[in-house]
C-alpha positions as CSV (number, residue, x, y, z in Angstrom):
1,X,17.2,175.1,179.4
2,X,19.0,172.8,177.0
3,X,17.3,169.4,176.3
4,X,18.7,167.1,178.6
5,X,16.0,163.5,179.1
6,X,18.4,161.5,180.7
7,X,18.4,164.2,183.3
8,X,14.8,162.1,183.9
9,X,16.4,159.2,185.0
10,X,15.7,158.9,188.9
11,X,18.0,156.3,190.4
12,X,16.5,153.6,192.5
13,X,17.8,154.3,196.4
14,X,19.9,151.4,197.2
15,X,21.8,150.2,200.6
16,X,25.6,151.1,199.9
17,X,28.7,148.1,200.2
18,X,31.9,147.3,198.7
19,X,33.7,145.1,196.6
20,X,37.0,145.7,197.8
21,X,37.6,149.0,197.6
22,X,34.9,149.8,195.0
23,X,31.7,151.0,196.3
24,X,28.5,149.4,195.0
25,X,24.7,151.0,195.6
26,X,24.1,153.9,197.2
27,X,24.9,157.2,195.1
28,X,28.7,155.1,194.1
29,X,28.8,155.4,190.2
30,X,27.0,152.2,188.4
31,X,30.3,149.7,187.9
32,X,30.8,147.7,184.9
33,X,31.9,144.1,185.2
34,X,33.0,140.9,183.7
35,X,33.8,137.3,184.0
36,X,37.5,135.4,183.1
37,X,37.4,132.5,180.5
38,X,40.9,131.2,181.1
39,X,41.7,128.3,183.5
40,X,41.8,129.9,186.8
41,X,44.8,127.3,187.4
42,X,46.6,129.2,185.0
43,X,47.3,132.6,186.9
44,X,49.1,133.9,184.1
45,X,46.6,133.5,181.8
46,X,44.5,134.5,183.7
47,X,45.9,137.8,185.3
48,X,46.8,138.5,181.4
49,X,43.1,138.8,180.5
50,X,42.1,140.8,183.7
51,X,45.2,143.3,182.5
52,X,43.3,143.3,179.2
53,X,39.7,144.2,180.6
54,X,42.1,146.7,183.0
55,X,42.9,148.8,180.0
56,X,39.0,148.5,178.7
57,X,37.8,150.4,181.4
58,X,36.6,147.4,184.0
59,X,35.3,147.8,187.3
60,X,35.4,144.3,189.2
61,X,36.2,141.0,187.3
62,X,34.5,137.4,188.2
63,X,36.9,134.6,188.2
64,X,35.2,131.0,188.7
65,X,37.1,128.5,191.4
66,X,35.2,125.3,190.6
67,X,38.4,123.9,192.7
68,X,41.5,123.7,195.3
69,X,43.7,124.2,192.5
70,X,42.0,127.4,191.7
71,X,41.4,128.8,194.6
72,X,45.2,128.1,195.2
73,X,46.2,130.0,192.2
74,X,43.9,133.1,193.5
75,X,45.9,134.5,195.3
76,X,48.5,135.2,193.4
77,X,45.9,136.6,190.4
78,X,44.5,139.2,193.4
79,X,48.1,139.9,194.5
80,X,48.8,141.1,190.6
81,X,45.7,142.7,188.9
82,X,44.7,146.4,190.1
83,X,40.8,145.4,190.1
84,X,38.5,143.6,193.1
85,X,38.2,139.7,192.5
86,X,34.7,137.7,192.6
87,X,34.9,134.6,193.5
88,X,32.3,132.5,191.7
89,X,31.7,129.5,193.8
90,X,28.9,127.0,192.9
91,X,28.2,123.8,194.8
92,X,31.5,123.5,196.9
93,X,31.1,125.6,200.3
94,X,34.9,125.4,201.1
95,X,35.9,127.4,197.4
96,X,34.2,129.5,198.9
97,X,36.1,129.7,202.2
98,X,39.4,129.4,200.8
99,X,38.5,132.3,197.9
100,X,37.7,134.2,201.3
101,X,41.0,133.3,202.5
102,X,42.9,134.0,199.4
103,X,41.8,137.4,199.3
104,X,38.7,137.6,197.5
105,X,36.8,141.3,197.8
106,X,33.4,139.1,197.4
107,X,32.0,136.1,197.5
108,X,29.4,134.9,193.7
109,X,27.4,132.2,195.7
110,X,23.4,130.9,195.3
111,X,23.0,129.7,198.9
112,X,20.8,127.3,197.8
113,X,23.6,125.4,195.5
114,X,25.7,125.7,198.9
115,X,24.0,123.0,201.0
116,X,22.5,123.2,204.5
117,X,22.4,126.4,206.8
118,X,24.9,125.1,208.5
119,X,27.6,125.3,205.5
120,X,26.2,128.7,204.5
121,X,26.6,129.9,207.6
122,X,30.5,128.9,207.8
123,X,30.3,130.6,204.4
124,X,29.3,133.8,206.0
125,X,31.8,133.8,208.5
126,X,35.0,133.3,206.3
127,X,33.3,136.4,204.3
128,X,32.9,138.8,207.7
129,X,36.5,137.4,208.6
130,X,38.0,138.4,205.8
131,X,36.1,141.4,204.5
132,X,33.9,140.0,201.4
133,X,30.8,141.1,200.4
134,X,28.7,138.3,198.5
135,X,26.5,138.4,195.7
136,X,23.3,136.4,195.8
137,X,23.0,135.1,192.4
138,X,19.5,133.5,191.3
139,X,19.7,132.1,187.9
140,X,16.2,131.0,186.4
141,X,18.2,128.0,185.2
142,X,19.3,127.1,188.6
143,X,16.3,127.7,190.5
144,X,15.3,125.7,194.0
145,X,12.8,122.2,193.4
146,X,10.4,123.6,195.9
147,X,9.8,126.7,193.9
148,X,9.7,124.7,190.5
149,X,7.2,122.8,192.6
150,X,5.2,126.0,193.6
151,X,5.1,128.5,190.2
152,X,5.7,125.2,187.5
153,X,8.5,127.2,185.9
154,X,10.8,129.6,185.9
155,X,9.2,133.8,186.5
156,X,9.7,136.4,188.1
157,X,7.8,135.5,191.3
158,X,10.0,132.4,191.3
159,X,13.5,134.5,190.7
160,X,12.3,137.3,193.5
161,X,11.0,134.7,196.1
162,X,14.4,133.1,195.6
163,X,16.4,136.1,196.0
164,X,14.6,137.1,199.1
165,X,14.9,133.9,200.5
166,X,18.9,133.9,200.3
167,X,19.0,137.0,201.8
168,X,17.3,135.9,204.9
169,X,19.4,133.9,205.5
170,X,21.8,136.1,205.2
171,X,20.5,138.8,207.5
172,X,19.7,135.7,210.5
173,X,23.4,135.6,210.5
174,X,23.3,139.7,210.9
175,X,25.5,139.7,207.9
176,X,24.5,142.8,205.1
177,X,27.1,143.2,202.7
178,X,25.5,142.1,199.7
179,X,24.2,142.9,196.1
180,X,21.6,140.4,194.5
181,X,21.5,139.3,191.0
182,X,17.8,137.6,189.2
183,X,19.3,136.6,186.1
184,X,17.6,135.0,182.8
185,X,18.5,134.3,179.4
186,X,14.9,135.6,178.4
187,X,15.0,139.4,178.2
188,X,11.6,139.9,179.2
189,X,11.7,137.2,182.2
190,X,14.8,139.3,183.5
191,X,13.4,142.3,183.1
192,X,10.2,142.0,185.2
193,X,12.2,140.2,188.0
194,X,14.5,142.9,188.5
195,X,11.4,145.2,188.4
196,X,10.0,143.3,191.3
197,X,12.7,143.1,193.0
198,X,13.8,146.6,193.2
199,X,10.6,146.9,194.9
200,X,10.6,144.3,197.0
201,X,14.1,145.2,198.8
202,X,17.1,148.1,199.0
203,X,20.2,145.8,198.7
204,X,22.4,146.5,195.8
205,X,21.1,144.9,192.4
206,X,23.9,143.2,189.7
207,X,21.8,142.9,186.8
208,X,22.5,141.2,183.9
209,X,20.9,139.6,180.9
210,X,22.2,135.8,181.1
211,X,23.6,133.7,178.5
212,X,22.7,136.6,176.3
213,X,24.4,135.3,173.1
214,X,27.3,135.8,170.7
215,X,28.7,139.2,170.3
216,X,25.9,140.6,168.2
217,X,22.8,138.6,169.2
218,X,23.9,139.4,172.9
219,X,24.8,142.9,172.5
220,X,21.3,143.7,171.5
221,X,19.4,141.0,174.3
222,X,21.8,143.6,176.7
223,X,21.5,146.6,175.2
224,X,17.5,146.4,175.5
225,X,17.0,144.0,178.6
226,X,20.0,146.5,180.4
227,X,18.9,149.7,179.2
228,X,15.4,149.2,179.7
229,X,16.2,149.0,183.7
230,X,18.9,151.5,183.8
231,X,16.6,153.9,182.1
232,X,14.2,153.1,185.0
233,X,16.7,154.0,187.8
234,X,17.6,150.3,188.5
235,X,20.9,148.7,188.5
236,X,23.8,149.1,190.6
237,X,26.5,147.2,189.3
238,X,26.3,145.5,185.1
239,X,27.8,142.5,183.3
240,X,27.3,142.3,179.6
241,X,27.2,138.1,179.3
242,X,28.8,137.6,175.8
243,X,29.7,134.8,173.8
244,X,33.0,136.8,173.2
245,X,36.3,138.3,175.2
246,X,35.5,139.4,178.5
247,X,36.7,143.1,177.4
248,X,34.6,143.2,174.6
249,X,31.6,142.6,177.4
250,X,33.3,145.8,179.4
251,X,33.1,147.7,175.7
252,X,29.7,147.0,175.1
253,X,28.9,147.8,179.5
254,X,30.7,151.2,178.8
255,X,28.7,151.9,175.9
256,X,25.5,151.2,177.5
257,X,26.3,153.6,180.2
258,X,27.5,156.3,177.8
259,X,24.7,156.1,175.7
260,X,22.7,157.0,178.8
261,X,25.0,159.4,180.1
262,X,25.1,157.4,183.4
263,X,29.1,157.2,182.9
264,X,31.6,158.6,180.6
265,X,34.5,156.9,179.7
266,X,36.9,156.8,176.3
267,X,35.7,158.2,173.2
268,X,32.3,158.2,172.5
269,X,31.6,158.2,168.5
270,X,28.9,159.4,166.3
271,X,29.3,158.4,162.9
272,X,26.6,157.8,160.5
273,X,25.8,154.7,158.0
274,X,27.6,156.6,154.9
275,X,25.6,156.5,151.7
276,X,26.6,157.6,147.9
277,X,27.1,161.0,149.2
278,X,29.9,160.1,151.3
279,X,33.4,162.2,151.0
280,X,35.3,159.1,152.1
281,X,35.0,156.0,153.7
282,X,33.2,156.0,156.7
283,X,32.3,152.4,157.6
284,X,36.7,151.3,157.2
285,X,37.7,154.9,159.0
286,X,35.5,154.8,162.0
287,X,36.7,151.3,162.6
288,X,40.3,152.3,162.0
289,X,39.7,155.3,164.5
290,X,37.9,152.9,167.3
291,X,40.6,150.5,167.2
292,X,43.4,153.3,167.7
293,X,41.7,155.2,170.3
294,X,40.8,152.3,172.2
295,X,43.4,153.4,175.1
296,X,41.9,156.8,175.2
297,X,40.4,156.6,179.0
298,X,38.9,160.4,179.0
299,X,35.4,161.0,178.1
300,X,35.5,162.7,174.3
301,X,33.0,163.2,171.7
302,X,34.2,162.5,168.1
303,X,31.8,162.8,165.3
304,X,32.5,161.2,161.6
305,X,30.0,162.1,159.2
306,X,30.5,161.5,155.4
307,X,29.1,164.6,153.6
308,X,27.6,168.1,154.5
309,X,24.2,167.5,154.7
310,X,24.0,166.8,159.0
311,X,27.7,166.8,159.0
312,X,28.4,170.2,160.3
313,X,25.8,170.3,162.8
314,X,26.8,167.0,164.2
315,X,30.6,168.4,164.3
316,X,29.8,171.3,166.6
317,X,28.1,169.7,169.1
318,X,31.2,167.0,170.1
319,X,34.3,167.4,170.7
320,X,36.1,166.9,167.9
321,X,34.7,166.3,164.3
322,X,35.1,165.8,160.9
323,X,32.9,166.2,157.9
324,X,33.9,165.1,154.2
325,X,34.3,167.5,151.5
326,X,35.1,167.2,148.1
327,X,37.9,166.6,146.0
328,X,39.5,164.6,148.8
329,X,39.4,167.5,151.5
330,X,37.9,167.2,154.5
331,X,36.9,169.7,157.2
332,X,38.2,169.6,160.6
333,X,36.0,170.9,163.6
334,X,37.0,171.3,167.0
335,X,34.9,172.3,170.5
336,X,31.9,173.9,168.7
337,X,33.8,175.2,165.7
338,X,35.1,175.4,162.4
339,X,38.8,174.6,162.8
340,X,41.0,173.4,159.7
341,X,40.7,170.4,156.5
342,X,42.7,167.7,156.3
343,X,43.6,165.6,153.3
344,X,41.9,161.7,153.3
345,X,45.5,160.0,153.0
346,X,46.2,162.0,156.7
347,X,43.2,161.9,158.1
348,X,43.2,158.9,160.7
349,X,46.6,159.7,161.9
350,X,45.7,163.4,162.0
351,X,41.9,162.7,164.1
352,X,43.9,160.1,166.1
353,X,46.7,163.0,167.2
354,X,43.9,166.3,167.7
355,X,42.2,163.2,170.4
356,X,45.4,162.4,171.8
357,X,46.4,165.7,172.8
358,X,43.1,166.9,173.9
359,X,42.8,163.7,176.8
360,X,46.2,164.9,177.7
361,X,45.2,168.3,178.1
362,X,42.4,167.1,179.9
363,X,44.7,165.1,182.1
364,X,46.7,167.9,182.9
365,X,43.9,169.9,183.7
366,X,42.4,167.5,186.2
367,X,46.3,166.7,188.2
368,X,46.3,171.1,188.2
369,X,42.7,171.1,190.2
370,X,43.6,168.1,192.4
371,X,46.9,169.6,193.4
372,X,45.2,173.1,194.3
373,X,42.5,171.3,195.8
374,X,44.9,169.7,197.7
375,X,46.3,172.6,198.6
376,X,43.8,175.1,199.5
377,X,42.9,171.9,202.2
378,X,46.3,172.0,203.3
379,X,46.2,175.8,204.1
């Protein structure tokens, strides 16, 4: 049998909801999410950027309506993007209402930020009402005085005891649409929450490494706090918290995923470091290539090594690869062999076309077993 590890990774059994018409939890793939920056008064703005994490491959975007104005404008921001809306609510129950009633798939509240029972409850109804889920969201920055009191500072028993807590109150009011989040800024803080929480409960988990950084600095909090619990079977649903464009934090989600083979999406590139060896240069033509096949939405392997020495065997194990030669002659590989060379002035338009025309194969290939699906069920 071929070596497969991540064939290892057992996922953690989870209660199954939905954010709209996405499925969270259960055996529903893990989704990738993100947040809006703009001014949620500003629709177009702000339906803009969701188009933009749209084409990156996003799941479900969160869209903060800190007021009346905003939740005014949500409607018409739902009405135009093609993904579910989270309403991110802090503090003011009735955003939370009128996000309900402005056709929010779910509701982003900490109950405890919401006030007394009373409000939550009214909170709950709008959601039932209207069809939302919510997301319990515990932030170790955020956390409630009497557990401050209790543990002296933020950790995990804090961020779980919270968590649960929410949910109770939740469940009195027989409502169990909902995912929890146990959010930190400190990797290993995160970590161990979500570990104890996974235990502790089977509701959906959103994890996420909090206020992780700028785009470097956070990619790597993310890609070890993240991977470290998908690799352990938890997460249901992930958002990449970057100092940067909410579809770079649906790039770096997808990668994640990829790199697990949890979820395959786009173009998934192997390139090495390039040294003196190298037959061209690597470092200017895989960042060429990534920013040209960024619309590619089928999952395809495309290595770019700069010489012989693990070129080859790199190239026929993806997809489509290329290896540099000498003299300024390339070779071309393609599904596992030895295809054709290309010159280094053609190259990127030539890799760019072989990946083009391979998704639409693939395309076509898929539309051909739907429609005889479709019919043989017809029949």
């Amino acid at each position: 049998m071929a070596y497969r590890p991540y064939q290892q990774i057992a996922r953690r059994k989870s209660r199954l909801i939905h954010v709209g018409k996405v499925p969270v939890g259960g055996d529903s793939p893990i989704t990738v999410q993100t947040m809006t920056n703009t001014p949620t008064e500003d629709a177009k703005a702000t339906i803009e950027q969701i188009r933009r994490c749209e084409v990156a491959g996003v799941d479900i975007v969160r869209v903060s309506v800190p007021t009346e104005e905003a939740t005014a404008a949500l409607a018409e921001i739902v009405r135009e993007v093609n993904v579910p809306i989270v309403a991110d609510i802090h503090f003011h129950y009735r955003r939370a209402i009128e996000a309900a009633e402005a056709g929010a798939a779910c509701l982003r509240i900490n109950p405890g930020n919401i006030g007394s029972k009373e409000r939550v409850k009214e909170v709950v109804k709008a959601a039932r009402d209207h069809g939302c889920s919510i997301r319990i969201g515990v932030n170790a920055g955020s956390l409630e005085k009497h557990l401050l009191e209790k543990y002296g500072e933020p950790n995990p028993d804090a961020l779980v005891e919270s968590a649960l807590w929410h949910a109770d109150h939740l469940l009195q009011e027989g409502f169990d649409n909902f995912k929890i989040s146990v959010k930190a800024s400190d990797v290993f803080l995160a970590v161990a929450a979500y570990q104890q929480l996974a235990e502790a409960c089977d509701h959906p988990l959103h994890i996420g490494i909090t206020e992780a950084g700028g785009r470097r600095a956070g990619t790597v909090k993310s890609a070890i706090g993240l991977g470290s619990l998908l690799w352990a079977g938890i997460g249901d649903t992930v958002r990449v918290s970057l100092s940067a464009e909410p579809e770079e934090e649906v790039s770096v989600g997808w990668e994640l995923l990829k790199s697990l083979h949890i979820r395959h999406r786009g173009v998934k590139v192997i390139s090495c470091p390039s040294c003196a060896r190298q037959g061209f240069d690597v470092i200017r033509t895989v960042e060429k290539l990534e920013e040209r096949l960024a619309h590619i939405d089928q999952p395809i392997s495309l290595s770019i090594i700069g010489c012989v020495v693990n070129g080859p065997g790199e190239a026929l194990m993806t997809d489509i690869g290329l290896t540099g030669g000498g003299a300024g002659t390339h070779m071309v590989y393609g599904m596992g062999k030895t295809s054709h060379t290309v010159r280094t002035e053609e190259m990127v338009e030539h890799i760019v076309g072989l990946v083009e025309a391979r998704a639409e194969a693939m395309k076509a290939a898929k539309a051909a077993e739907t429609a005889a699906a479709e019919k043989q069920a017809a029949e």
